[in-house]
C-alpha positions in Angstrom: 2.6 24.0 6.6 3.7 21.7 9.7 7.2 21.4 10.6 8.9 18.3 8.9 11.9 16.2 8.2 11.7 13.9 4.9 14.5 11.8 3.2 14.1 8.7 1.0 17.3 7.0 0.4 15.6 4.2 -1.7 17.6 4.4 -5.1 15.3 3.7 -7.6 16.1 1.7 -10.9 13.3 2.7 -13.2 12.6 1.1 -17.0 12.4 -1.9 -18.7 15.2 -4.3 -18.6 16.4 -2.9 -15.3 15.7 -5.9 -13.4 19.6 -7.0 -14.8 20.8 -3.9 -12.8 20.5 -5.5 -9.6 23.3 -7.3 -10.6 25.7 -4.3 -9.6 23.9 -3.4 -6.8 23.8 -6.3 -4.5 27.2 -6.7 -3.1 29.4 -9.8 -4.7 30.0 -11.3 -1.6 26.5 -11.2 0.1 24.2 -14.3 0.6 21.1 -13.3 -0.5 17.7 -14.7 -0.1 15.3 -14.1 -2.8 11.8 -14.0 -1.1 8.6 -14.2 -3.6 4.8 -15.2 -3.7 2.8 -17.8 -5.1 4.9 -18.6 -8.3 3.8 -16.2 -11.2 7.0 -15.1 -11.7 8.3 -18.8 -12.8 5.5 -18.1 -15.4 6.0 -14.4 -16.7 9.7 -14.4 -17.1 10.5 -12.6 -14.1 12.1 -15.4 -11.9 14.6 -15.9 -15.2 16.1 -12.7 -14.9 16.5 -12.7 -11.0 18.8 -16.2 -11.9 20.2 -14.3 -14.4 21.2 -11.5 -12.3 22.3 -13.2 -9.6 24.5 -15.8 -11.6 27.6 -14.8 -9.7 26.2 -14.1 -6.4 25.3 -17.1 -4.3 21.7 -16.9 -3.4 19.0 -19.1 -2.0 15.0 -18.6 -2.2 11.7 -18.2 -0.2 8.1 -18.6 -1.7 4.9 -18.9 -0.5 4.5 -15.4 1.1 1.0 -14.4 0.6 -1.1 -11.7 -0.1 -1.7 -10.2 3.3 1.4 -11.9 4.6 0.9 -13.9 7.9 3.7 -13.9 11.0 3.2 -18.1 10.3 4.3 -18.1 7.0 7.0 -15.5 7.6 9.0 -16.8 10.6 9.4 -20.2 8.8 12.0 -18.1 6.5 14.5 -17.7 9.1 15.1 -21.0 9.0 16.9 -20.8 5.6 18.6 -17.1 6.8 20.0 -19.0 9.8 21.0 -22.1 7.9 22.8 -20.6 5.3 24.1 -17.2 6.8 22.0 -15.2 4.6 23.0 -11.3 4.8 20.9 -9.6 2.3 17.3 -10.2 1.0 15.7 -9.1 -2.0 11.9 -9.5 -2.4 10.2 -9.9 -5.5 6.5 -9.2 -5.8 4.1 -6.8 -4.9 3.7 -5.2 -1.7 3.0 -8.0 0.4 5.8 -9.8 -0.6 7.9 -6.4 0.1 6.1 -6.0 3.3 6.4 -9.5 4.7 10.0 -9.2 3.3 10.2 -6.4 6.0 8.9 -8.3 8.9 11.6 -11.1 8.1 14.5 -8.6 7.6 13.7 -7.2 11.7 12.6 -10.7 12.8 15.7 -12.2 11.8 17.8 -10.3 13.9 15.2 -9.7 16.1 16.6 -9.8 20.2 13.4 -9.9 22.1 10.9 -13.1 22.8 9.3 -12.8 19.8 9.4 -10.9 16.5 5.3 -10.2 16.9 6.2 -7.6 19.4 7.7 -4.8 17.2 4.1 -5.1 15.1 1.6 -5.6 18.1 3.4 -4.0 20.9 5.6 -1.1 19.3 8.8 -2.6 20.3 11.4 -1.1 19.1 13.1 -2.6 15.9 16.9 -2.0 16.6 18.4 -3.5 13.8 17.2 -5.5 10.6 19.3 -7.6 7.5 19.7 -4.8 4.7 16.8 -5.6 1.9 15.8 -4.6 -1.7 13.0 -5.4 -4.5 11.5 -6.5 -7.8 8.6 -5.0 -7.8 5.8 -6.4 -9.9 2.7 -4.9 -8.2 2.5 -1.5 -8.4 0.4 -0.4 -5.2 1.5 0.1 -2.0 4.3 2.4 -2.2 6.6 -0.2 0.2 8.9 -0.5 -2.3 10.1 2.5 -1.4 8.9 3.4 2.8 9.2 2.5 5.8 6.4 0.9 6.6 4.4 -2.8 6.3 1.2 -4.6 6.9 1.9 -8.3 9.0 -1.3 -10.5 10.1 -1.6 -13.0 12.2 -4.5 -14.9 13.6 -6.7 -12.5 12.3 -5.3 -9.4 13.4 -3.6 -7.5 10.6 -1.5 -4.8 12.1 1.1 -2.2 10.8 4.9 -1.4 11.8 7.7 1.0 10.6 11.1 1.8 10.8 13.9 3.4 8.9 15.9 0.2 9.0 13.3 -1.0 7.0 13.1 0.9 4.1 14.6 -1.0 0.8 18.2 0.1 -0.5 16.9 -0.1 -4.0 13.7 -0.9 -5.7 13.5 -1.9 -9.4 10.6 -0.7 -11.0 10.0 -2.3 -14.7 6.7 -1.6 -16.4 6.9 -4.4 -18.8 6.6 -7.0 -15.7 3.2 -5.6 -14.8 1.6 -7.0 -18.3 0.9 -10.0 -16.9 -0.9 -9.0 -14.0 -4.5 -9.8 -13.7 -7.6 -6.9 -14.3 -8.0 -7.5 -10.7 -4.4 -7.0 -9.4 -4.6 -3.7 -11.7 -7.6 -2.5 -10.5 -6.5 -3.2 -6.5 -3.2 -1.6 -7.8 -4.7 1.9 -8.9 -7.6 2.0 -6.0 -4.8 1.6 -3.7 -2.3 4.1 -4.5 -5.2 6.3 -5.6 -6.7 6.2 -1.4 -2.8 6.5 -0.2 -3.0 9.6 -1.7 -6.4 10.2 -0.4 -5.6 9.4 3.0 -2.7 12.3 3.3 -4.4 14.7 1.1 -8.3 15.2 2.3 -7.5 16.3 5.5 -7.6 20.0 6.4 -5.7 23.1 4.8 -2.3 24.1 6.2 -1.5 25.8 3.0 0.6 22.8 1.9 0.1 24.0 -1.8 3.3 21.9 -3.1 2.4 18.8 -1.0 -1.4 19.4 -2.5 -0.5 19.9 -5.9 1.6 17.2 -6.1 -0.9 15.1 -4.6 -3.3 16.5 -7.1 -1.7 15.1 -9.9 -1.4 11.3 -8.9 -4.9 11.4 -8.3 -5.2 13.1 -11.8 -2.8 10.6 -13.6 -4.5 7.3 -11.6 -8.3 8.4 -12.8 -6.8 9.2 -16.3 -4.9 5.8 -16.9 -6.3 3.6 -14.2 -9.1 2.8 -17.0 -7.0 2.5 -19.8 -4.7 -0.3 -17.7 -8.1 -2.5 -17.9 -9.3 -1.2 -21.2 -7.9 -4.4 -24.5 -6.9 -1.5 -26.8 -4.5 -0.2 -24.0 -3.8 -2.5 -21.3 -0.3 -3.6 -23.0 0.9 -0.1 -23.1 4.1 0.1 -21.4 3.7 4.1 -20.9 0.5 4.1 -19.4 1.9 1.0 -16.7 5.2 3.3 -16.3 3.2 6.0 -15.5 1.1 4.1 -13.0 3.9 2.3 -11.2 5.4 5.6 -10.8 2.2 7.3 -9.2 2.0 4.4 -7.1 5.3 4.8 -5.6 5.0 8.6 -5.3 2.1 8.0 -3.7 3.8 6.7 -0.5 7.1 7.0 -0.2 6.7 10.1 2.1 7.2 12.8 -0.2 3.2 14.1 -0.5 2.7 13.7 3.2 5.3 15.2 4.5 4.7 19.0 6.0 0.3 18.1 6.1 -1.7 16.4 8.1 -2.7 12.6 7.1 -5.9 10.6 7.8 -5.6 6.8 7.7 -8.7 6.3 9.3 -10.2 4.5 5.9 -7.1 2.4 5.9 -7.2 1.1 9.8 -11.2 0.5 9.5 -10.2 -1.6 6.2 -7.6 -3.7 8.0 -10.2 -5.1 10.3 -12.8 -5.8 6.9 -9.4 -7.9 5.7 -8.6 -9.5 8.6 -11.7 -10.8 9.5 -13.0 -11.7 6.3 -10.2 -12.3 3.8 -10.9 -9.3 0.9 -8.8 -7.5 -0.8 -6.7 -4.8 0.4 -7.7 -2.4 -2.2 -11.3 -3.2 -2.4 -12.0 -2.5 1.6 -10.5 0.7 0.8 -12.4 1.6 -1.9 -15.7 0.5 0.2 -14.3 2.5 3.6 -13.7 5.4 1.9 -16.4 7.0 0.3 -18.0 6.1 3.4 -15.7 8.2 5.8 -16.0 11.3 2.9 -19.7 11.2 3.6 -19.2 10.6 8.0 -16.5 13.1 8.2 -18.1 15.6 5.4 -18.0 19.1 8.0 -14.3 18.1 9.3 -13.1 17.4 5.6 -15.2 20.6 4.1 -12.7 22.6 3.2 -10.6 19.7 1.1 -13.5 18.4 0.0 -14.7 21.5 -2.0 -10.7 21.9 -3.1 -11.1 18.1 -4.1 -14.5 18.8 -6.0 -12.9 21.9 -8.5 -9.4 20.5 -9.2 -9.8 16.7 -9.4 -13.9 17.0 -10.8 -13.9 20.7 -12.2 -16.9 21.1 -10.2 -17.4 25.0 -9.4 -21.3 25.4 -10.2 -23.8 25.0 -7.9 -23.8 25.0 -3.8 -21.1 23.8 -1.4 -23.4 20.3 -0.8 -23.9 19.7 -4.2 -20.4 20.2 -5.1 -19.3 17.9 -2.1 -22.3 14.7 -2.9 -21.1 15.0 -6.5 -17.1 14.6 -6.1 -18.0 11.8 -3.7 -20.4 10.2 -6.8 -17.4 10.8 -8.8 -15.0 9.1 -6.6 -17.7 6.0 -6.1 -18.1 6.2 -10.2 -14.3 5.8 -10.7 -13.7 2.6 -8.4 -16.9 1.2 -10.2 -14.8 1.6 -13.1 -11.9 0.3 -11.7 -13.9 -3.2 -11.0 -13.6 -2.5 -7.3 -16.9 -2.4 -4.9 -18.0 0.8 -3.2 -20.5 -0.9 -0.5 -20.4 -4.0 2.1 -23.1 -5.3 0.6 -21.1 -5.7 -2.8 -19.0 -8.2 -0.6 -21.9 -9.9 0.8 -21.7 -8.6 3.8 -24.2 -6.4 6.3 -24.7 -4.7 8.9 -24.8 -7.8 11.3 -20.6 -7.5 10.5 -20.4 -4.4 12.1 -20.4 -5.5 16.1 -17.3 -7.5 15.1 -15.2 -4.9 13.3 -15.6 -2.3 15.7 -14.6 -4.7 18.4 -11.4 -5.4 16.4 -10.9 -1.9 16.3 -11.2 -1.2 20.0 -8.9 -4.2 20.7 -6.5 -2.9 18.6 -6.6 0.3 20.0 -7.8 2.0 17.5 -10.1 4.4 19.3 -9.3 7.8 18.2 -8.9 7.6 14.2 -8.4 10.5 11.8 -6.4 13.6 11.2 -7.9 15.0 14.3 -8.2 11.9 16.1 -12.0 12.3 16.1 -13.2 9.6 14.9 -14.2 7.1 17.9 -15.1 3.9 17.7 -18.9 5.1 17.7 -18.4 7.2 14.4 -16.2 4.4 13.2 -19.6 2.6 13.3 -21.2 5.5 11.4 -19.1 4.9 8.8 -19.8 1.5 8.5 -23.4 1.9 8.8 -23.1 4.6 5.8 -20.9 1.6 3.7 -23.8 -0.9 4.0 
């Protein structure tokens, strides 16, 4: 096992009803701006409760933050922070709400030229307005990290810091009935690759960080299904247990100690930016395509992968591996989520242009063992058409 250091210090308000708790947990005095999406939480009950909550703190609010939040959208909310002395913010949504939420908590305090530099330049954040969340999209594990996706102009690009990372995060099951089959699929696939990315690596006899990792991916391919399915989509312990694997699934615990890939996620980011699809389903076409590129490097995982996730233990290593790969292909089919470009319309004339994005961003040397250079980046492509 590598050497680590891991703390979370995200308090986490789990259960239904607990949306009232933030209440307590803000401070009375603070002016707080409530950040939020396209407006489905006027519609499923959720915005109520925040008013509710809030009814003795004075508070102000910020929609229209998109999915796959852009810098253009996000710096027109400092306006309000500025105007109104705004000291707190709490973001309700899913993780792009939480993740743009991010961006405005550094950018607002932000010293430099321009807040774009901490996300495309690695400048330092230094300081950032304190921040919590609603969260009503279980899926990207933000709610609870250090971490966030920002694009602009076409470029979507990470950035992290600890003074980043929520306070507190309500997580409410009952809010996630509303959700589309499509923001439940995205949901699942999502978490389900987070846990990909910092498991199927190599072994450093990480057997708790692998076990534990073992079991979201278990508990994601066991209820991911029944979340879509009419008998059982409005059960509140099958969406409990799902927003809870999606948190666990990146809040640092799993990867902490092992090495992590993220080579599916960074190739993904360049399928979004240029073209607009979903986070979760340029995932869930990447990956399978890296576990076929990267099959010698990954061996070792992959065959562990294959027995405890598939129960596959007959037959030889290469069967073994091309099954848990049909497996995992089989599995986003049946989350509703594509497994090849050309499910997306797209082909391999598409593939010049990502792999320029890559190189521009720097992203040259991909993967657990930084192998994976813009030529096998194409390779991976090439095997996704």
């Amino acid at each position: 096992m590598l050497n680590f250091s891991f703390q979370n210090t995200t308090k986490i308000l789990f259960g239904e009803g607990q949306i009232q708790a933030i209440s307590q947990a803000i401070p009375k005095d603070a002016k707080v701006l409530v950040t939020y999406g396209g407006g489905s939480i006027k519609t499923n009950g959720v915005y109520d409760q925040i008013v509710a909550a809030l009814s003795e703190h004075t508070w102000f609010e910020f929609s229209g933050i998109e999915p796959n939040p852009s810098y253009e959208t996000l710096m027109k909310a400092l306006d309000p922070i500025r105007e109104h002395g705004i000291d707190f913010l709490l973001a309700v949504g899913g993780g792009s709400v939480v993740d743009g939420t991010k961006f405005i908590a550094a950018a607002a305090v932000f010293e430099g030229d321009d807040p774009w530099d901490f996300v495309a330049k690695g400048q330092p954040i230094t300081k950032a307005l304190p921040l919590a969340c609603v969260l009503t999209l279980p899926a990207t594990g933000s709610e609870s990290n250090i971490g966030a996706v920002v694009t602009r102009d076409g470029n979507k690009l990470p950035f992290s810091s600890p003074l980043v990372r929520p306070l507190f995060a309500v997580l409410d099951p009952a809010v996630t009935l509303s959700l589309s089959d499509r923001q439940i699929s995205n949901g699942v696939v999502d978490a389900f690759i987070h846990t990909m990315e910092q498991y199927l690596t190599y072994s450093v006899n990480g057997k708790v960080q692998d076990r534990f990792a073992e079991g979201l991916l278990l508990t994601l391919i066991e209820e991911g299904p029944k979340a879509l399915a009419v008998e059982t989509k409005n059960d509140l312990a099958i969406r409990g247990n799902i927003m809870w694997a999606a948190t666990m699934a990146l809040n640092g615990l799993i990867g902490s100690g092992v090495p992590q890939d993220w080579s599916t996620h960074m190739i993904a980011h360049e399928l979004t930016g240029a073209y607009g699809i979903d986070h979760a389903r340029t995932l869930s076409i990447v990956l399978p395509a890296v576990m076929k590129v990267r099959k010698e490097a990954k061996r070792e995982k992959l065959l562990q992968y294959a027995e405890r996730i598939w129960g596959l233990t007959d037959g030889d290593e290469e069967s073994r591996i091309q099954r848990a790969i049909e497996l995992t292909e089989q599995f986003f089919t049946a989350m509703q989520v594509p497994t090849r470009l050309s499910h997306v319309d797209l082909g391999e004339a598409a593939i010049d242009g990502l792999i320029a994005k890559l190189t521009q961003h720097g992203m040259v040397k991909l993967g657990e063992q930084k192998a994976i250079t813009p030529e096998i980046s194409r390779e991976i492509l090439i095997a996704a058409l």
